[in-house]
C-alpha positions as CSV (number, residue, x, y, z in Angstrom):
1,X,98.8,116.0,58.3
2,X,95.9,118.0,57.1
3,X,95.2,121.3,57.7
4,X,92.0,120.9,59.8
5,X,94.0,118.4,62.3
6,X,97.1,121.5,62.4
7,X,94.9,124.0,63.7
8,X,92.6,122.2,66.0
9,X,93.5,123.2,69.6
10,X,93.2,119.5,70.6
11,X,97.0,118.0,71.4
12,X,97.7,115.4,68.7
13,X,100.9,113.0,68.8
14,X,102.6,111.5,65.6
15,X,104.1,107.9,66.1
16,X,106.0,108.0,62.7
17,X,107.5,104.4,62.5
18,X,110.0,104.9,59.2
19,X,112.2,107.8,61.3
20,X,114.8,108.4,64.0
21,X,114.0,111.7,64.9
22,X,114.0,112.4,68.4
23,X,110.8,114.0,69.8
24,X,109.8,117.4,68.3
25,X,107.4,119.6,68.9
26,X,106.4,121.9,66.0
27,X,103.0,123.4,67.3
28,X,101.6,123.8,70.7
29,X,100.4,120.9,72.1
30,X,101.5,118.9,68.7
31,X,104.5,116.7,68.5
32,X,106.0,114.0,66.1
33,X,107.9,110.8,67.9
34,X,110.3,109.0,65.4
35,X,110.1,105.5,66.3
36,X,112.9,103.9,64.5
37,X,115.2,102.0,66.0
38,X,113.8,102.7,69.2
39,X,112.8,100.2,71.9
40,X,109.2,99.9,73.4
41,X,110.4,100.9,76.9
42,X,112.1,104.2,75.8
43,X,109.0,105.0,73.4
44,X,106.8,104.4,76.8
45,X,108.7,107.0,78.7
46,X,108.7,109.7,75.8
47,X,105.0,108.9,75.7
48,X,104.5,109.4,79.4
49,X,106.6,112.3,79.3
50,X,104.3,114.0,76.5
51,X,101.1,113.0,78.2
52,X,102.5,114.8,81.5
53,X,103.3,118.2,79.7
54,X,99.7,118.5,78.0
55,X,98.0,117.4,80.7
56,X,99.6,120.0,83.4
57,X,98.8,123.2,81.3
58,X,95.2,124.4,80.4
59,X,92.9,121.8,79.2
60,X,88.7,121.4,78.2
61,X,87.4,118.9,80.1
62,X,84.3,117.2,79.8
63,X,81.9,115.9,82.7
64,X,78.8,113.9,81.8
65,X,76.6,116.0,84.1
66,X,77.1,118.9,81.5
67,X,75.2,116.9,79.3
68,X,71.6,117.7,81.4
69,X,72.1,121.4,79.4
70,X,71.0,119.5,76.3
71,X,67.8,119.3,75.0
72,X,66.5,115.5,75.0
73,X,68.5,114.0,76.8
74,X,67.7,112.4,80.4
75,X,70.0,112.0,83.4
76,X,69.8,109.6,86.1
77,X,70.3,112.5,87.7
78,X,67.2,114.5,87.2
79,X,65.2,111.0,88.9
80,X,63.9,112.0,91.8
81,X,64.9,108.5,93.9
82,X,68.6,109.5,92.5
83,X,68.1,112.8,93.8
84,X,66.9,111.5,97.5
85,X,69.8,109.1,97.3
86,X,72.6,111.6,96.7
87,X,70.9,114.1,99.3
88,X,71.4,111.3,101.9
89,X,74.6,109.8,101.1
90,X,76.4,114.0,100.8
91,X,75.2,113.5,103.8
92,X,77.8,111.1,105.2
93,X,80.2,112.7,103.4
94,X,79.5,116.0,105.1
95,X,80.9,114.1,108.2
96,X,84.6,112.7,107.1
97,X,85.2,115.6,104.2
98,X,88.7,117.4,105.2
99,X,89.6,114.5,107.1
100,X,93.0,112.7,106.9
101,X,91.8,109.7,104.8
102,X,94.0,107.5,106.7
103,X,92.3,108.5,110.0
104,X,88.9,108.3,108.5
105,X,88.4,104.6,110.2
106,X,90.2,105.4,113.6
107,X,88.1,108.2,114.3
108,X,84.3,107.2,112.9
109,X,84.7,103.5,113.4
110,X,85.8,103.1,116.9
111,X,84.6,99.5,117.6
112,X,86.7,97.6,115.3
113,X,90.8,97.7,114.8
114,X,93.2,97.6,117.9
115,X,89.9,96.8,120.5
116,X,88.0,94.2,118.3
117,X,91.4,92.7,117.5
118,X,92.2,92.2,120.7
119,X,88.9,90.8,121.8
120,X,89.5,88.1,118.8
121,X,92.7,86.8,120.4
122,X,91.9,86.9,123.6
123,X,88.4,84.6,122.6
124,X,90.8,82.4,120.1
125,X,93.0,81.7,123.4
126,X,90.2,80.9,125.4
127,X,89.4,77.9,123.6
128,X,93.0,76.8,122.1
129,X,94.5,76.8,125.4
130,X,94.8,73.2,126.7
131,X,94.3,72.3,130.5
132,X,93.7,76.2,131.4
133,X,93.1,76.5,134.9
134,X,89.3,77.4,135.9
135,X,90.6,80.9,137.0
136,X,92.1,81.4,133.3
137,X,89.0,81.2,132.0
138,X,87.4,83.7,134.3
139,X,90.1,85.8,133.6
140,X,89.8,85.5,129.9
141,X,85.9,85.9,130.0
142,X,86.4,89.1,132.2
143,X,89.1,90.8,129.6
144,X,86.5,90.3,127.0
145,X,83.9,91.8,128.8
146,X,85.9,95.0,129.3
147,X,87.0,94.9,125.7
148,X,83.0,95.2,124.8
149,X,82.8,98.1,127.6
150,X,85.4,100.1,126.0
151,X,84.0,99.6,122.9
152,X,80.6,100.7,124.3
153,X,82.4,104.0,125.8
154,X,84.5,104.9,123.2
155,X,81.9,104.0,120.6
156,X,81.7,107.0,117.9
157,X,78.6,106.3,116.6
158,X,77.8,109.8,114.6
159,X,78.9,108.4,110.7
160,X,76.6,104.7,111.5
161,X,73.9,106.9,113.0
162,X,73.5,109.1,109.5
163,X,74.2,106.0,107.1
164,X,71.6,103.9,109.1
165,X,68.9,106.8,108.9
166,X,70.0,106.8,104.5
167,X,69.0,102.9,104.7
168,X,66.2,103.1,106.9
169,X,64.4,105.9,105.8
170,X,64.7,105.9,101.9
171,X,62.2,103.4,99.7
172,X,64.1,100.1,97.9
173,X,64.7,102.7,94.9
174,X,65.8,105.6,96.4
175,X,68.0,103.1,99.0
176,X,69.9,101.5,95.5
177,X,70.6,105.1,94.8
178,X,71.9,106.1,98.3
179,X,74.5,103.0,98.7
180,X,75.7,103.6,95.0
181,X,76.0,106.9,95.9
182,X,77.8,106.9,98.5
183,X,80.2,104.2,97.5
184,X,81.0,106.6,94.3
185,X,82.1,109.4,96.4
186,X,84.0,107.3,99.0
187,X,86.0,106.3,96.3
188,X,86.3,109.9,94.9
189,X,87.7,111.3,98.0
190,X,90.5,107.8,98.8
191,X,91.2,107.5,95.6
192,X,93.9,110.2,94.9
193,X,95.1,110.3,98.8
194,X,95.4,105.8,98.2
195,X,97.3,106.2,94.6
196,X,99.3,108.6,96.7
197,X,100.4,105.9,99.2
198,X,101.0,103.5,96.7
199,X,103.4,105.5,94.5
200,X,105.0,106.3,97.8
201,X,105.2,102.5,98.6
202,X,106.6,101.6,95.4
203,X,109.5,104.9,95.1
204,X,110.6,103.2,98.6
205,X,110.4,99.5,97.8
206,X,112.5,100.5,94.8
207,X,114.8,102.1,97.5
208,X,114.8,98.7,99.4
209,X,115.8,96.7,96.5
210,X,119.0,98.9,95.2
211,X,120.2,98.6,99.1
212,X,119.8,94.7,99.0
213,X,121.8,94.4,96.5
214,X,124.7,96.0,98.0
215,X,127.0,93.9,99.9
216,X,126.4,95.4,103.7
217,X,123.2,95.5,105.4
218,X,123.0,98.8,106.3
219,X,121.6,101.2,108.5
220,X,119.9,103.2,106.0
221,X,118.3,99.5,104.7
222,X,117.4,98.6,108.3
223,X,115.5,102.6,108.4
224,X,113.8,102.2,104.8
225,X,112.3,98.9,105.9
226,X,110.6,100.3,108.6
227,X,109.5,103.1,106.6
228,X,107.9,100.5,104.1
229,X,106.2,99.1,107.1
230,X,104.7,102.3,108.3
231,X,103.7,103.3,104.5
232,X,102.0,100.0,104.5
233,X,100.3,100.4,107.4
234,X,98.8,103.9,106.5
235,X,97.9,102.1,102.9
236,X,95.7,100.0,105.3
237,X,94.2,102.5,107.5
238,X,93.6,104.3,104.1
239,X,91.6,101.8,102.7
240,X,88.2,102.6,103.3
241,X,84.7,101.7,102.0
242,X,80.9,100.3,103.0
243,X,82.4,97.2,103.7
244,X,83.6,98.9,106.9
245,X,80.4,100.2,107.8
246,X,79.0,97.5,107.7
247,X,81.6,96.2,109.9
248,X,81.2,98.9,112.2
249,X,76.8,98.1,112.7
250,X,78.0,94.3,113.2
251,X,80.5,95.6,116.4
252,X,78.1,98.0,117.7
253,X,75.7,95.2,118.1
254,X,77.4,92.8,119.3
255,X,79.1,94.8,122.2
256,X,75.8,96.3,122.9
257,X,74.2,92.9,122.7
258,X,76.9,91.3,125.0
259,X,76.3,93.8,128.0
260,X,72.4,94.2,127.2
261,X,72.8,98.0,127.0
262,X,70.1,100.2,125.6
263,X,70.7,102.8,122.7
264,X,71.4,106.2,124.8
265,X,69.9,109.9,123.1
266,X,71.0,110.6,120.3
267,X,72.1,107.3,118.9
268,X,69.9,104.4,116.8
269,X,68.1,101.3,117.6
270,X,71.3,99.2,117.2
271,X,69.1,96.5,117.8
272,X,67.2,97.2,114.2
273,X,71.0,96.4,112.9
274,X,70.6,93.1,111.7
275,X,66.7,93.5,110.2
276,X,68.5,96.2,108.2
277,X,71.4,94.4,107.1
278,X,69.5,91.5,106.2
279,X,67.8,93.8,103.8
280,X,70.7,94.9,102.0
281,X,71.7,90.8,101.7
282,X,68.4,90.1,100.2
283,X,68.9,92.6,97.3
284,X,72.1,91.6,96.7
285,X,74.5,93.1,98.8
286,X,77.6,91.6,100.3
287,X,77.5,91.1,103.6
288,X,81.2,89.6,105.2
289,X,81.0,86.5,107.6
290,X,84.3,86.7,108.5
291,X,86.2,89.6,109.4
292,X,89.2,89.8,107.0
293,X,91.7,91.5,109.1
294,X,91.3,90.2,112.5
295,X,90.2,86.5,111.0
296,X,87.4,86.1,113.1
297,X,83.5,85.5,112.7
298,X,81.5,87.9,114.8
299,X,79.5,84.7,116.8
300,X,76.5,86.9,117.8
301,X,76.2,89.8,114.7
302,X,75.8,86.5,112.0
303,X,73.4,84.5,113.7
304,X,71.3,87.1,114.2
305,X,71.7,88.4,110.7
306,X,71.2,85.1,109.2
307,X,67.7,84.8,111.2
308,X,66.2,87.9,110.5
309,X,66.9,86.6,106.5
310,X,65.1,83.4,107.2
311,X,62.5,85.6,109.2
312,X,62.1,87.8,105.6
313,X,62.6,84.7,103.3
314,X,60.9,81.6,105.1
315,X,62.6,78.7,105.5
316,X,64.1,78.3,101.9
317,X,66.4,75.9,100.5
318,X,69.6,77.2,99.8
319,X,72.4,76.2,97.7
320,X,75.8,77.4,99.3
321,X,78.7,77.9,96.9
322,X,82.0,78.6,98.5
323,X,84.8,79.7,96.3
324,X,88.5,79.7,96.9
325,X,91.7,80.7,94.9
326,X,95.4,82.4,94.9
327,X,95.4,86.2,95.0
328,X,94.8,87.9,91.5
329,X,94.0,84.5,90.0
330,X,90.7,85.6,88.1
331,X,88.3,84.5,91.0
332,X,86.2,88.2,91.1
333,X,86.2,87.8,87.3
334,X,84.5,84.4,87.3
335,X,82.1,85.5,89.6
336,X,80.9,88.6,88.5
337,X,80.7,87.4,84.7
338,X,78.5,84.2,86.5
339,X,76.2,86.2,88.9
340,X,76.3,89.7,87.4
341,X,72.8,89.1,85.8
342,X,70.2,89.4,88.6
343,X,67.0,86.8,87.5
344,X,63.0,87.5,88.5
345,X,61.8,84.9,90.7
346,X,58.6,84.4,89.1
347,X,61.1,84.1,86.1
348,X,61.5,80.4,87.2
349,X,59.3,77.7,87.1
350,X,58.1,75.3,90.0
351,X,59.6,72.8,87.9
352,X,62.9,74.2,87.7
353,X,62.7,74.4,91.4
354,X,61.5,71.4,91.8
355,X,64.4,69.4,89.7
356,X,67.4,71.5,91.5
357,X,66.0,71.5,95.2
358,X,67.3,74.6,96.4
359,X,65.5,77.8,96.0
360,X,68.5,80.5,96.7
361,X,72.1,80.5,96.0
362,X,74.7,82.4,98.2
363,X,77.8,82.5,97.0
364,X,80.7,82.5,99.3
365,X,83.5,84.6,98.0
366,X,86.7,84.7,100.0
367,X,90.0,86.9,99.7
368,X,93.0,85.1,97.9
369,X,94.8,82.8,99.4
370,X,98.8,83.0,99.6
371,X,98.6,86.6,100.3
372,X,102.0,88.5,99.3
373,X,101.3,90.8,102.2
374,X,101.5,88.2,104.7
375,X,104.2,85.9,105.2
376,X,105.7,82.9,106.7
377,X,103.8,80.7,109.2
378,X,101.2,83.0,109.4
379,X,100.2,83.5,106.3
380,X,99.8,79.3,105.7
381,X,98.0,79.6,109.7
382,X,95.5,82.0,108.0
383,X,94.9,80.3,104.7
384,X,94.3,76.6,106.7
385,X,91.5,78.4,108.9
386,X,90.2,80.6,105.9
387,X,90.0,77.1,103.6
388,X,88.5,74.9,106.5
389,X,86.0,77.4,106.8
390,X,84.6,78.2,103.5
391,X,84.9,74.3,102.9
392,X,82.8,73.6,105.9
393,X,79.8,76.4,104.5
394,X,79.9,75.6,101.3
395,X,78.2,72.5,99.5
396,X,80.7,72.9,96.6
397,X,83.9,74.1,96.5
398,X,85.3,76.0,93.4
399,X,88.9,75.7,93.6
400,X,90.2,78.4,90.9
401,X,93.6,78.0,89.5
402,X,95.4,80.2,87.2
403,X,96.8,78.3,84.5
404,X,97.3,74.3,84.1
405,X,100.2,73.8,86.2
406,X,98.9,72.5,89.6
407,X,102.1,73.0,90.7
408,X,101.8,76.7,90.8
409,X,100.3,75.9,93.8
410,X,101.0,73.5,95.7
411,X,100.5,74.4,99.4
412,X,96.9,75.6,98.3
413,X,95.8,72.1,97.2
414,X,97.4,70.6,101.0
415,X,95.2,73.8,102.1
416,X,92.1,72.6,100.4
417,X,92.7,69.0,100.9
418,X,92.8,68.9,104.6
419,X,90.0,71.1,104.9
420,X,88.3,68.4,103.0
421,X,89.3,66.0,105.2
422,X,88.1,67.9,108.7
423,X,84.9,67.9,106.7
424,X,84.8,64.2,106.6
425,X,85.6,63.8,110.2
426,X,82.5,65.7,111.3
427,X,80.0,63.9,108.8
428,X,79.6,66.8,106.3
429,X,80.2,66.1,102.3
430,X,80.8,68.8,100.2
431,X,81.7,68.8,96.4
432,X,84.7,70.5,94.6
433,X,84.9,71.7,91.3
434,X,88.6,72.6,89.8
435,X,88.5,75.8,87.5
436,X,91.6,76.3,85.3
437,X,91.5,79.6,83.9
438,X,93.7,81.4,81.2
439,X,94.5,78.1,79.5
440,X,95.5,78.7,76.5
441,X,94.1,75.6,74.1
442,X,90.4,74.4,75.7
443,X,89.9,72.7,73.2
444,X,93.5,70.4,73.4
445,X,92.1,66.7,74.7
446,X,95.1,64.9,74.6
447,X,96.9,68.2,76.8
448,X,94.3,68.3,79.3
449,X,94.5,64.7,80.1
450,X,98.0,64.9,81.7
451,X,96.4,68.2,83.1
452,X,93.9,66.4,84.9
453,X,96.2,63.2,85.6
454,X,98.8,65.0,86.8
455,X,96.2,67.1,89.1
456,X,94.7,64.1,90.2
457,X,98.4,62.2,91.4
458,X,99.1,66.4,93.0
459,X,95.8,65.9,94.9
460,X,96.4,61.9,96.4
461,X,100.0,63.1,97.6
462,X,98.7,66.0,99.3
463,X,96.0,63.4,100.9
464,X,98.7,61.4,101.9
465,X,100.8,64.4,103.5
466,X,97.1,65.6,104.8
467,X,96.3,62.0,106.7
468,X,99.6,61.8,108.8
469,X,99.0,65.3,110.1
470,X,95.2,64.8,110.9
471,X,96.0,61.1,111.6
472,X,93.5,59.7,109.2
473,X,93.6,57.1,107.3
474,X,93.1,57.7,103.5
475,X,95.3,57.1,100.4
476,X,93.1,58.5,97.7
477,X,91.3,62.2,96.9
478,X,88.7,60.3,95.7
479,X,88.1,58.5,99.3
480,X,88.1,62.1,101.1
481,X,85.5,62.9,99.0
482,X,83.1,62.3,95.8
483,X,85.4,63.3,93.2
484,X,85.5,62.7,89.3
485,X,88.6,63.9,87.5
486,X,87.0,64.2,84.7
487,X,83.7,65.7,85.4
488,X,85.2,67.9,88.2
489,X,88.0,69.6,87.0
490,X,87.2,72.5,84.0
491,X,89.5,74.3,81.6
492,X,88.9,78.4,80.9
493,X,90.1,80.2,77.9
494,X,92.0,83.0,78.2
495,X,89.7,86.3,79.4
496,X,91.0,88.2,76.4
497,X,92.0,88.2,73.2
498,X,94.8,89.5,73.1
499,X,96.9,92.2,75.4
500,X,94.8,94.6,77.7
501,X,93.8,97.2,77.9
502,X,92.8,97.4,73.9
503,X,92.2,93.6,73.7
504,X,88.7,92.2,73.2
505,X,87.1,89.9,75.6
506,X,87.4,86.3,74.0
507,X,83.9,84.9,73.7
508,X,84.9,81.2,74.9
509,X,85.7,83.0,78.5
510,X,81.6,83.8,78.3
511,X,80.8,80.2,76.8
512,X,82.6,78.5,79.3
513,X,81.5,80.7,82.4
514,X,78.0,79.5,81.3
515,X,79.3,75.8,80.9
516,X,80.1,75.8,84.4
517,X,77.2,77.7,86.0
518,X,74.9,74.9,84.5
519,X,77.5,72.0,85.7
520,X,77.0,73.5,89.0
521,X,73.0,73.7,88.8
522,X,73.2,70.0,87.7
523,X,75.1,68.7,90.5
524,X,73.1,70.8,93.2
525,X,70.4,68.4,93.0
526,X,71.2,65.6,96.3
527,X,72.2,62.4,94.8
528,X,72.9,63.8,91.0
529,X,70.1,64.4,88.3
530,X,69.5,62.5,85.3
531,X,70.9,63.6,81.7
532,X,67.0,65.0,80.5
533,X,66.4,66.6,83.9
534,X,70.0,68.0,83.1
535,X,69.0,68.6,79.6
536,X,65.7,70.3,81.2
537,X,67.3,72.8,83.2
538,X,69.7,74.0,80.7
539,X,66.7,75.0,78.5
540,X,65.0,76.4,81.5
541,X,68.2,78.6,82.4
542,X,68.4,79.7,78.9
543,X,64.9,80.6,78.6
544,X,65.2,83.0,81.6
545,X,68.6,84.9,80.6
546,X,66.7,85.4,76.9
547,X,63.6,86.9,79.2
């Protein structure tokens, strides 16, 4: 080691492979690791232990804001729309700082948990109860109504009143700023307190597994179950962010809207709500339909949000693409690599628009189905409504699957199947796309055949199973709906190259991401386009990302 290195006050760790020296350290902060002999997992936890003795004693740090001391160099910082932005979103932050983190939602967003989920099942029963009596009904219909009154009492609407001034008083620049903003220091202030919970969770599901194994059930098992449930509960109520907000405005109006009360002193126009969020949807925002936790659609906030768009817009044409998938299967991924780039609309030509018919394209993302956190017959209860839903928006499907083996999951594809076959009940015809991701050989012809095959005998059974439970009568996928096994199902490389978090991105991930985007532009046009008109549009695309 050179002399230079030796004296540097920066810690430094030697990995020396040919050795079987145990750790040593021969300077401060330096230290030599003999690697010989030794096995990756023991190597980790030397590593780890290192790592946790430098960084607990005195250490430079290095923040990029120190970097406006240097001559030449510009922050976004110094711009005044990033100054306005921060101003406004310290200022929600002023209001929850020194808060619990976990009681952050219970005490600023009052209209949604316990109440709204209540309001949810009581409206569900309302119309899944058979042969109610008239005064059931009236009964129902009244609970609801006092849900919506409590919800107007109890309303705490001091953290919406400041976030709805950020968004209504700020310019489109300074607003960009202000959500960014504030997003950034949400997370900075859950972020510890949420890894907190989680290491928590995990010491005490580690707990729960050693007791398992032991040949009595416990007590002390029965005690650190129910201490897992209340750890993940608080991981819940923890989890905190503008989606919530958001939730919060769409609550306030409808409650408000429901009982045709007026704003009181103090508090906003909660009418102005959906003009405002239809704002943030325009330029790109997402905006949730369906309300993940309680399962429900607010039936009067989304109308009315959807109108003021069209209001904004005009009466465009709009392409919806609805996309479903197991949890942690690589659906975000796809996503953000296909719509991260944000195109000018005088970037497209009429003709373009012309040849695909559509003029927007809202993508419907949804949360992954066969949740680990649920279980049972709930979980599958949850997954058929979520599926039939985002089935019956969208006018494709892309059904994501991790890996080849349609086995891997097959309740999803009975899922997905008899959604598809509500759809043909009521008249509607959506499209489905299959996405295989993190196969390993694309390029394999001969292997993705018996892929697609054995998908396409996975998806006929599942019709079969589907029919007797919907009582319908259909053999086939393809009779369900217009379906090609060989146009419709796609095969992804692997994301990277390699093992994360050092590994390169694999460039066919990108290639085939782009593949797919134009397959669905080609088959947005009703009743299919023609190979030049295909041909046409590719150019067209490609000739707007270069731009």
């Amino acid at each position: 080691m050179d002399e230079t290195r030796r004296k540097s006050t920066k810690p430094l760790i030697l990995l020396i492979v040919e050795e079987k020296s145990n750790t040593v350290q021969f300077t401060k902060g330096k230290y030599s690791i003999g690697l010989k002999d030794r096995g990756q997992s023991n190597v980790s936890e030397e590593l780890k232990r290192i790592i946790q003795n430098i960084l607990a004693g005195p250490h430079d740090s290095f923040q990029l804001e120190s970097m406006a001391t240097v001559s030449g160099i510009r922050l976004d910082e110094e711009d005044e729309a990033c100054q306005k932005g921060k101003a406004a979103a310290e200022k929600v932050m002023d209001l929850i700082k020194g808060h619990d983190v976990s009681a952050i939602k219970e005490k600023f967003l009052t209209c949604q948990g316990e109440m709204w989920q209540k309001w949810c099942d009581t409206n569900k029963k309302q119309y899944r109860l058979k042969d109610q009596a008239e005064m059931d009904k009236s009964q129902k219909q009244q609970k609801l109504k006092e849900i919506r009154e409590i919800q107007c009492r109890n309303f705490c609407g001091e953290l919406v009143n400041v976030f709805v001034e950020g968004i209504s008083s700020l310019t489109p620049s300074e607003k960009e700023y202000f959500l960014k903003w504030t997003q950034l220091l949400i997370d900075d202030l859950t972020t510890e307190n949420v890894s907190s919970i989680l290491q928590n969770y995990d010491g005490t599901w580690s707990e729960v597994l050693m007791l398992k194994e032991k040949t009595e059930q416990s007590d002390q098992l029965r005690a650190k179950q129910q201490e897992l449930e209340q750890i993940s509960e608080k991981l819940h109520k923890a989890t905190f962010g503008l989606e919530h907000i958001y939730r919060e405005m769409g609550q306030i109006y409808e409650a408000h809207a429901s009982l045709q009360k007026q704003p009181l002193t103090g508090q906003t126009d909660w009418s102005q709500y959906p003009e405002l969020a239809a704002e943030l949807m325009i330029s790109g925002h997402p905006i949730e339909l369906m309300d993940g936790d309680a399962g429900h659609v607010p039936i009067t906030w989304i109308p009315r949000l959807l109108e003021e768009v069209i209001q904004k817009l005009g009466d465009k044409r709009v392409f919806v693409l609805s996309v479903l998938g197991i949890q942690s299967s690589g659906k975000s991924t796809m996503l953000n690599a296909m719509f991260g780039l944000q195109f000018a609309v005088s970037a497209v030509s009429d003709e373009l628009r012309d040849l695909l018919k559509f003029d927007y394209v809202l993508v419907v993302d949804t949360e992954g189905l066969r949740a680990l956190e649920l279980a049972g017959h709930s979980a599958l209860h949850r997954d058929n409504e979520l599926a039939t839903f985002v089935v019956g928006l969208g006018n494709m499907t892309l059904i994501n699957v991790f890996g080849e083996n349609p086995s891997e999951m097959q309740d999803v594809l009975q899922i997905v199947v008899q959604a598809f076959m509500r759809m043909k009940v009521v008249k509607l015809s959506p499209s489905c796309v299959f996405v295989h991701q993190n196969v390993a050989d694309v390029a394999a012809a001969e292997r993705n055949m018996e892929g697609r095959r054995r998908l396409q005998e996975k998806l006929d059974k599942m019709v079969q199973l589907a029919a007797e439970e919907e009582v319908y009568d259909a053999q086939s996928f393809s009779s369900v709906i217009s379906f090609n096994v060989h146009e419709d199902v796609k095969y992804f490389a692997q994301l990277w190259e390699g093992s994360p978090p050092m590994a390169p991105p694999n460039p066919g991930y990108s290639e085939s991401i782009q593949d797919l985007k134009n397959f669905i532009i080609s088959r947005s046009s009703h009743g299919g386009l023609s190979n030049e008109e295909q041909k046409l549009i590719r150019d067209l695309i490609s000739a707007v990302e270069e731009e």
